[in-house]
N, C-alpha and C positions, 0 to 999 in steps of 0.2 A: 504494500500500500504506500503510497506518496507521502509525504508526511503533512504537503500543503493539504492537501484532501484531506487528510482526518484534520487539521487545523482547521480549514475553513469548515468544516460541522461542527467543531467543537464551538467556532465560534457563533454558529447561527441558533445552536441550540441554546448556549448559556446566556446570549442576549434577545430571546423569545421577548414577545410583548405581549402581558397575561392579557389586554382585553382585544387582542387580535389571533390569540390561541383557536377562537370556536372558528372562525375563517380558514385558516389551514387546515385545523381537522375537519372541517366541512367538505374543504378541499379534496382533502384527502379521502374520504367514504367514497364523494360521488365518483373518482376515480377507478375504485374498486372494479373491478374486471370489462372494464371500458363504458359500465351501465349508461354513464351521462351522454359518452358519444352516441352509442344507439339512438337513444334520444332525439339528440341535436340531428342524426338522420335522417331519423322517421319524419323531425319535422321539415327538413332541406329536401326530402325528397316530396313530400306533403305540399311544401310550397311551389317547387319547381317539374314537378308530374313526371319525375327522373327516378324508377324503381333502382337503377343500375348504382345509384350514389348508397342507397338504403344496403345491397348485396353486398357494393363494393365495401362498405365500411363495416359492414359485422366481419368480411372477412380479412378486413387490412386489423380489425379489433384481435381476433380471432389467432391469427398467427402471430400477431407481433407478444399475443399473451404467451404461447406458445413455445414460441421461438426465445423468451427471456426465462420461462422455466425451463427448456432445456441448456440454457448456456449459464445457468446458476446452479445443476447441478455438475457441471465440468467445474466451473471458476468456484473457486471455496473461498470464495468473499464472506467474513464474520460481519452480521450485520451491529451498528453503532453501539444499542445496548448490551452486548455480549461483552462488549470489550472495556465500554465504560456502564459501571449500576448508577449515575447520577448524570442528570438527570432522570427523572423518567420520562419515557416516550410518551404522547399524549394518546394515541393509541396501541391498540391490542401490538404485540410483534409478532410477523409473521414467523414461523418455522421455518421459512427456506432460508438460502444464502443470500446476499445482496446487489450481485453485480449481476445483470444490470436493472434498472428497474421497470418493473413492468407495468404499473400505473403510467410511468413518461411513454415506455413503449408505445403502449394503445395509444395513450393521448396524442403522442406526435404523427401517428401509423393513423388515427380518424383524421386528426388535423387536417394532413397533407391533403386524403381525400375530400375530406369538404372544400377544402380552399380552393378546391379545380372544380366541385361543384360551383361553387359561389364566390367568385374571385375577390368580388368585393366587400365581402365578407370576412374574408380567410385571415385579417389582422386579430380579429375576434377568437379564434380557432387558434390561431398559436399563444394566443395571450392566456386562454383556458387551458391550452395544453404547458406552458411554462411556468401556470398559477401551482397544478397541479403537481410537477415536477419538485418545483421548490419546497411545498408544501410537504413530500416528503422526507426532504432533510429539516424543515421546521419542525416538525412533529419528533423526531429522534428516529426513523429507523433505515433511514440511506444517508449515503455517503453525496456529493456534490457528484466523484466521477459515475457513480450509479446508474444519477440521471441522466450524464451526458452518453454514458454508455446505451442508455433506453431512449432517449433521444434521436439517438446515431440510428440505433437498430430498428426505431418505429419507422424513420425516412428510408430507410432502407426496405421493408418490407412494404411500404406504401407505394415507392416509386416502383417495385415488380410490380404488385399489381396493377399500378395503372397502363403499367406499359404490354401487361399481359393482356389489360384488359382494351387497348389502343389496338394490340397488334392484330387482335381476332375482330375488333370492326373494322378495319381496313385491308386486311387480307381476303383477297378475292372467293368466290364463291367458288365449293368443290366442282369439281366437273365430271362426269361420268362417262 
């Protein structure tokens, strides 16, 4: 581990602001297994009469959840409370490892997809998915490079599918 990494969570946790606590943990729930992105889909697809943004983003949710529990049980990242008992985290700790995270994953893996739904929207969708990231090391239980790690890995699973999902509407029709 870096040492600036665990400094800068040590530093974010021990200067918390108790009447801005329920905001991060709020953060933080609605994160929980991308539930909020669905959401934000169903309504982006709702508005825009586009099923394919609603498909595409349970599955950019979907794998990028996926795809960060399988790369946390390779990486044996100790998550923050394990290594320090003080603070306490303000929510439950999860029992996996911590790199990378998979709350930023989904959020930045729907993000990406909405933001090509809705262009002009798409500042709103990173700002929720960056809320939410942070939020994690606010709360006590990721590290800074965590997030960037789940960050990394949501745009990276977002940009396959759209490209997966670009190449089969423009690729010509079978022929027999």
């Amino acid at each position: 581990m870096i040492p600036l990494d665990r400094h800068l969570e040590r530093f974010v946790v021990l200067h918390r602001v108790g009447w801005l606590d329920w905001l991060f943990v709020g953060l933080s729930r609605i994160g929980t297994l991308g539930l909020v992105w669905i959401a934000v889909a169903a309504l982006v697809t709702a508005l825009f009469r586009r099923p394919s943004v609603f498909v595409l983003t349970v599955a950019a949710v979907a794998s990028a959840d996926l795809l960060a529990l399988a790369l946390k049980t390779v990486l044996d990242v100790d998550r923050p409370p394990v290594r320090y008992a003080s603070p306490e985290p303000l929510v439950r700790v999860p029992t996996d490892h911590s790199f990378p995270s998979g709350h930023t994953a989904t959020s930045f893996a729907a993000a990406l997809i909405l933001a090509r739904a809705a262009p002009r929207r798409s500042w709103l969708f990173f700002v929720l998915a960056v809320a939410i990231g942070f939020s994690r090391v606010y709360v006590g239980v990721h590290y800074p490079s965590d997030v960037l790690g789940g960050a990394l890995l949501g745009l990276l699973v977002a940009t396959a599918l759209l490209r997966l999902a670009g190449g089969r509407r423009r690729s010509p029709p079978a022929t027999q």
